[in-house]
C-alpha positions in Angstrom: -31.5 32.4 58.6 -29.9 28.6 58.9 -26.5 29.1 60.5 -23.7 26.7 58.9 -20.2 27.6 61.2 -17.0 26.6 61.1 -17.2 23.5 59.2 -14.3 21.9 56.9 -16.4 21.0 53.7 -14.3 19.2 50.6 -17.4 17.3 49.3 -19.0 17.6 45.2 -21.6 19.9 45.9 -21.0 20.5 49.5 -23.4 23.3 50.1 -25.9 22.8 46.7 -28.9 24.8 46.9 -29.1 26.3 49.8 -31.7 28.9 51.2 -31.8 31.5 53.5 -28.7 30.7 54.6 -25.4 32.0 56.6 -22.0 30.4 56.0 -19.5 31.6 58.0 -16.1 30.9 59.0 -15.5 27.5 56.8 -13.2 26.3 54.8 -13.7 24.9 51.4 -11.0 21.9 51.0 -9.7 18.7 51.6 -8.7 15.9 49.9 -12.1 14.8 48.8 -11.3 17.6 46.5 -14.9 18.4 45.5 -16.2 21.1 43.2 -18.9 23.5 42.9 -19.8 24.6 46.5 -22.7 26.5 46.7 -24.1 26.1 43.2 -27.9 26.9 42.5 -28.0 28.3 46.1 -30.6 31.7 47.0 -30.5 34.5 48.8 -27.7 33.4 51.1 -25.0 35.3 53.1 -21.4 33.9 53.4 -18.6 35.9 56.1 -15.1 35.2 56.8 -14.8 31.6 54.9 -11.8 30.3 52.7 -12.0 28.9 49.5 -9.3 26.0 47.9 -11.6 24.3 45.4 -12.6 25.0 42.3 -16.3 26.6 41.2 -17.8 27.3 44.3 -20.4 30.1 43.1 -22.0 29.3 40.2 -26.1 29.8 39.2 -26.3 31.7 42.6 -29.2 34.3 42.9 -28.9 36.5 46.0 -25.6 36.6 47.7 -23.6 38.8 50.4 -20.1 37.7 50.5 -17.7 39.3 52.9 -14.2 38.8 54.2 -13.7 36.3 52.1 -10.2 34.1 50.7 -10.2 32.8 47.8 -6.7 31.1 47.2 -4.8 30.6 43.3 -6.8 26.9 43.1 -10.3 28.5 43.7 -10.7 28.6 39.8 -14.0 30.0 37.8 -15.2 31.1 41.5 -18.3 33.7 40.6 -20.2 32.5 37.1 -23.8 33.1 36.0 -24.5 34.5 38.9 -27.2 37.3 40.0 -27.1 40.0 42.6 -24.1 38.6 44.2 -22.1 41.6 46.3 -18.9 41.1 47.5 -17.4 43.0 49.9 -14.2 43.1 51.9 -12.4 40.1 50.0 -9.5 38.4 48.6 -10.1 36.7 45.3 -7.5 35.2 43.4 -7.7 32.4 40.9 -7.6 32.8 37.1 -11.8 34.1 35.2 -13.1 34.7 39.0 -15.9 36.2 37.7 -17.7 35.9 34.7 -21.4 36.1 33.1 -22.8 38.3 36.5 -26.0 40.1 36.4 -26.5 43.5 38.7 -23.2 42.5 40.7 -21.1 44.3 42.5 -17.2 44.5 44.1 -16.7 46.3 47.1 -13.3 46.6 49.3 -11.3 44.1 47.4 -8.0 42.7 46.4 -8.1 40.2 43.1 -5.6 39.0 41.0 -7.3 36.6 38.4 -6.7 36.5 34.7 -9.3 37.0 32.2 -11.4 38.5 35.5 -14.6 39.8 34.7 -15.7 38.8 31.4 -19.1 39.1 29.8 -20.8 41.1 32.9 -23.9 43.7 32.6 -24.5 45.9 34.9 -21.6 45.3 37.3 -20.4 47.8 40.2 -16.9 48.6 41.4 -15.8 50.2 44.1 -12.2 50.8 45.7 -10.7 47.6 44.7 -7.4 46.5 43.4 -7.0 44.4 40.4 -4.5 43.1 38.9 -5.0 40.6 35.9 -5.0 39.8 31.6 -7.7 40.6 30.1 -10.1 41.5 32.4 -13.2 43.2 31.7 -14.1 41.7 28.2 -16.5 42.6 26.3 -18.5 43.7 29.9 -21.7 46.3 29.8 -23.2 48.9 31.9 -19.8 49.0 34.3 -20.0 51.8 37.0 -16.4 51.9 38.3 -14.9 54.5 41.5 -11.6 54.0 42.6 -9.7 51.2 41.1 -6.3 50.1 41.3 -5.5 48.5 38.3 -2.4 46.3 36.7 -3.0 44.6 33.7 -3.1 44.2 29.9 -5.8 44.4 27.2 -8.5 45.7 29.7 -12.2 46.5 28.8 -11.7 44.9 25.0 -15.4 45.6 23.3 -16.9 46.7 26.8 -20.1 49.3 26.5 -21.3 51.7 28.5 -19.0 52.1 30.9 -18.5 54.9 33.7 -15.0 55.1 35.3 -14.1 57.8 37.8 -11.2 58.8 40.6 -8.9 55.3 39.2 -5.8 54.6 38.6 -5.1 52.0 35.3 -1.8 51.1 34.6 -2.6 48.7 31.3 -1.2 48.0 28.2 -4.5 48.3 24.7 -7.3 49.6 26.8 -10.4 50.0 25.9 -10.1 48.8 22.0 -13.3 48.5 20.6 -15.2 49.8 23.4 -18.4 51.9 22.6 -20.4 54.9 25.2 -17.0 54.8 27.7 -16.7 58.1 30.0 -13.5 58.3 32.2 -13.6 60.9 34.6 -10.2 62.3 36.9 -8.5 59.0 36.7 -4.6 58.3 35.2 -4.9 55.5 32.3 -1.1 54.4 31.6 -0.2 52.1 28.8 0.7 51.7 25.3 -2.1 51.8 22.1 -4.8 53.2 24.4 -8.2 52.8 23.1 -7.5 52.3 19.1 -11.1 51.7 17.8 -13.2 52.8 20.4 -16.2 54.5 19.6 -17.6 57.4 21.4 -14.8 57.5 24.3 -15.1 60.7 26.4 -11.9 61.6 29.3 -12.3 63.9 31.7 -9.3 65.9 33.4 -7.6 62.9 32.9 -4.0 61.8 32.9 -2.7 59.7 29.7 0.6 57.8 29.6 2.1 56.4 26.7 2.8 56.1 23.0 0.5 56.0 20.4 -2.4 56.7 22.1 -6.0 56.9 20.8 -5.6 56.0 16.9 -8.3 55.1 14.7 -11.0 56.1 17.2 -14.6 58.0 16.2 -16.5 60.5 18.5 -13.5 61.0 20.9 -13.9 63.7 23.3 -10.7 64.7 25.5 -11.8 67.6 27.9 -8.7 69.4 30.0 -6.5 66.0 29.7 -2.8 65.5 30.5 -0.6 64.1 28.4 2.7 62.3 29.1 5.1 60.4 27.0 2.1 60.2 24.4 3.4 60.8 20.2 2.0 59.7 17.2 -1.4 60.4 18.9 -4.9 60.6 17.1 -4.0 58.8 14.1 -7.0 58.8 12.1 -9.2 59.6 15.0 -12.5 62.0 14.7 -11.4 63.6 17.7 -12.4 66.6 19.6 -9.3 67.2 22.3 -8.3 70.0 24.5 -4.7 69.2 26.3 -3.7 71.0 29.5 0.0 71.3 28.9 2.0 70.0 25.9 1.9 66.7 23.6 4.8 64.9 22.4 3.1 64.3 18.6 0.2 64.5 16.9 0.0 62.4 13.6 -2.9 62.6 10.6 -6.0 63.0 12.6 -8.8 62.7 10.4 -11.2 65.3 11.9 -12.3 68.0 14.5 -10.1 69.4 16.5 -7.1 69.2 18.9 -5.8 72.2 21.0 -2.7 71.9 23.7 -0.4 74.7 24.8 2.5 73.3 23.2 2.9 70.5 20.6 6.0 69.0 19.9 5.5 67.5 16.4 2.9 67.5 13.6 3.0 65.0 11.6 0.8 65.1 8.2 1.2 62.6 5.4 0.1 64.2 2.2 -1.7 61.6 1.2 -3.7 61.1 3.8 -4.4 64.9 5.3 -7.1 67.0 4.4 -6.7 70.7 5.8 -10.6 71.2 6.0 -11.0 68.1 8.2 -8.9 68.8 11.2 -7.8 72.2 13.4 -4.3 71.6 15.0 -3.6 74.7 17.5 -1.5 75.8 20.2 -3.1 78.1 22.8 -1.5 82.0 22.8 -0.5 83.0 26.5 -2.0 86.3 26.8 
């Protein structure tokens, strides 16, 4: 591999289409103020640099990036990119990633709004995220341990495998289709109203109103805190470890929890054949 070290670069362009190539230990400003890095560049590696200017990843094929800085002005840093692994980074800067193919996070602290839109087939693993927005309309997500803060998350995402995280986000997962969550806490208000096919796993749910207007939803041993007026005119199938606040009109299946502290069916829209509402006897 070419060897570019410890180089100041704030030219358009700077790096354009490089090959075969490490890049370590710059820094990416000046006040030549030039954009767009390391566009169109292939199979390159880049350790320990820091990033100012705006657009420095875009069209890459082929990329290890590690220990990296990416400071509030590094806008738009990852798009259209392919095969591009981070690891060990800081990326902040509002829609740091967006349009990646077969990409993955390792190790890493963002905060970005609108982070990680449009992606397929992206990887996470044991970062920390905060942000608006992020993961829209993503699919084929494998997440394992993330730290999350945010609003709105995984809005019209599909197929989608969380496990061992920690969300704290306000509307997640509306719209989304083929999501499993397994042994993860999801906090927030509205949780996943129109999702389709949305399966927890021994997981921990915070907040009112939670999972309304939802088809195939599958809760298996769950936990839920502060949560009433859930399941409204869901097709749910939920078994609850401990009590609920409320359950309101669910439209069919079943829900089960040892103690539920309101049932609430409207006449006009309950039918009795639909939906089993039970609290488990202690023998």
């Amino acid at each position: 591999m070419k060897l570019i070290e410890k180089l100041t670069l704030d030219e358009e362009r700077a790096l354009y289409g490089i090959r075969d190539t490490l890049v370590r230990s710059c820094t990416f400003d000046g006040p030549a103020d030039g954009e767009s890095a390391l566009k169109e560049c292939r199979d390159i590696r880049v350790e320990d640099c820091v990033f100012h200017l705006r657009y420095p990843f875009w069209h890459v094929e082929g990329a290890k990036v590690s220990g990296i800085a990416m400071t509030e002005g590094c806008r738009a840093a990852f798009w259209y990119d392919r095969e591009v692994h981070v690891m060990g980074s800081r990326l902040g800067g509002i829609k740091a990633f967006r349009e990646m193919d077969n990409c993955s996070l390792t190790d890493c602290e963002i905060n970005s709004k609108e982070f990680g839109w449009r992606c397929r087939d992206l990887t996470v693993r044991n970062c920390k995220l905060e942000s608006e927005y992020p993961f829209f309309w993503c699919k084929g997500m494998d997440i394992d341990g993330l730290e999350m803060k945010g609003k709105y998350s995984f809005q019209y995402c599909e197929e989608l495998v969380i496990r061992n995280s920690n969300l704290d986000t306000k509307d997640a997962f509306w719209h989304a289709k083929n999501v499993t969550v397994y042994d993860s806490v999801i906090k927030g208000e509205y949780l996943a109203w129109y999702s389709e096919n949305l399966r927890l796993v021994r997981c921990t749910i915070i907040g009112t109103q939670p999972l309304c207007y939802c088809k195939g939803l599958v809760l298996e041993d769950c936990k839920m805190i502060g949560c009433d007026l859930a399941f409204e005119n869901s097709q749910v199938q939920a078994s609850i470890s401990g009590s609920v606040d409320s359950v309101k009109n669910p439209a069919g299946g079943f829900v089960e929890a040892d103690a539920i502290g309101e049932i609430i069916l409207d006449e006009f829209q309950w039918n009795p054949g639909q939906t089993k509402i039970g609290v488990r006897i202690s023998t």
